[in-house]
N, C-alpha and C positions, 0 to 999 in steps of 0.2 A: 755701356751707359745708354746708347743711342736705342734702344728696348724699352728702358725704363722710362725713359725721355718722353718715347712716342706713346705709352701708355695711361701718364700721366696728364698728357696735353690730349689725348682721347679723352680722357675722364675731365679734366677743365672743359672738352667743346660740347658734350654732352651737358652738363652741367647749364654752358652758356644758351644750349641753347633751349634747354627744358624749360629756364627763366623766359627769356624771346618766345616760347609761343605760350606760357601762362601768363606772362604780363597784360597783352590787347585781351585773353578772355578777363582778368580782371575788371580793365576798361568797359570791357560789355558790361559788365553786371552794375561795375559803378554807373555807369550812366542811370540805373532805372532808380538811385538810391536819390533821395531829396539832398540837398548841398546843405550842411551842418546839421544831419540825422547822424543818428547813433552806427547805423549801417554804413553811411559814406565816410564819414570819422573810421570806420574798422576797414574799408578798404584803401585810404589812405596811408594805415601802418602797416597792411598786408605789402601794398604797392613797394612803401618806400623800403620795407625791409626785403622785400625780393630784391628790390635794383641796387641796395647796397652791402647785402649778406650776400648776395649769390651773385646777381648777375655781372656787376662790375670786376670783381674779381677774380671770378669763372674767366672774362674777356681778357681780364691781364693776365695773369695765369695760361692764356691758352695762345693769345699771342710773343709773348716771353719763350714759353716752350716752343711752339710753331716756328720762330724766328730759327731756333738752337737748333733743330733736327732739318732745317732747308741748309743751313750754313754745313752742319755736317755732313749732312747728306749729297752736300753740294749740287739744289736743288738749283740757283738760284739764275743761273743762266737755260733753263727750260722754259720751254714758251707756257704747258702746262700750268707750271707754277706762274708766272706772269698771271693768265686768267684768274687761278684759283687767287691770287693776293689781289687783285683786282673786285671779286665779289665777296671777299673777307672784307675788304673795305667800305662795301656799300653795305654787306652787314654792320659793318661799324656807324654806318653814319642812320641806321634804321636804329642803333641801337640809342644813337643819340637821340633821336626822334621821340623813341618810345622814354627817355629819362624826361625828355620836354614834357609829354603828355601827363608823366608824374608828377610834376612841378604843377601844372594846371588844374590836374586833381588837387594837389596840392592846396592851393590857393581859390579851389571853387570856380577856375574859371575855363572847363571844358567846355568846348562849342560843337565838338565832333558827338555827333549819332554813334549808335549800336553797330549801323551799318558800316560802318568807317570804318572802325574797329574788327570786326568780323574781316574784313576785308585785308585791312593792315596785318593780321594775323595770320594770313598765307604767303604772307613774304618770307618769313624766316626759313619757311621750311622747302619755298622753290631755292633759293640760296643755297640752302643745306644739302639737296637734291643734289643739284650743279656740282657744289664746292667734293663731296663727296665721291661722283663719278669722275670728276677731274684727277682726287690722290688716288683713285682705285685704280683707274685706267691709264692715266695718264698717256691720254691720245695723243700728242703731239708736241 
């Protein structure tokens, strides 16, 4: 099972994370729409239907799995893993971040620029970078 397992929480982190770097370019683009146009109304159901079709779930799903294959694999006294659950969490709290900025869209009350966003949008994927060489290699 420990095959299927790792497979499957592959396919949830990809998932999680294809949402994490399309969500902030949404952001770009809503920023340049007028607040209660027809366009900012359509990236509001874009937004909200990615963060709760895909992304939330993707992250339960891939932490559920993640959990089951470190316990079996009796990852969970490695320093490696320490690190790599360590930047899984601060993915977490980016990810809460980006649901915030949903709600603001939300409610028409973004204050963040283009530039923010563009920026907030290479977090995911230095995380992912890290998190990645960390189960490949596992240096230490």
């Amino acid at each position: 099972m420990y095959e299927w397992i790792k497979a499957f929480h592959i396919i949830a982190v990809i998932a999680w994370m294809a949402g994490m770097l399309y969500l902030p370019r949404l952001f770009v683009y809503h920023c340049e729409a007028d607040p209660g146009s027809r366009q900012s109304e359509t990236f509001k159901v874009m937004e909200r239907r990615l963060l709760k079709g895909i992304i939330n779930p993707a992250m339960i799903l891939a932490w559920v799995l993640g959990l089951t294959l470190a316990w079996q694999g009796g990852w969970f006294s490695a320093h490696w893993f320490h690190v790599k659950l360590f930047l899984v969490l601060v993915m977490c709290a980016v990810h809460g971040m980006l649901s915030r900025y949903v709600k603001d869209f939300a409610a028409d009350r973004n204050r963040k620029s283009q530039k923010f966003y563009r920026i907030i949008n290479e977090v995911p994927t230095i995380l992912m970078i890290f998190i990645v060489i960390l189960v490949v290699l596992k240096p230490f």
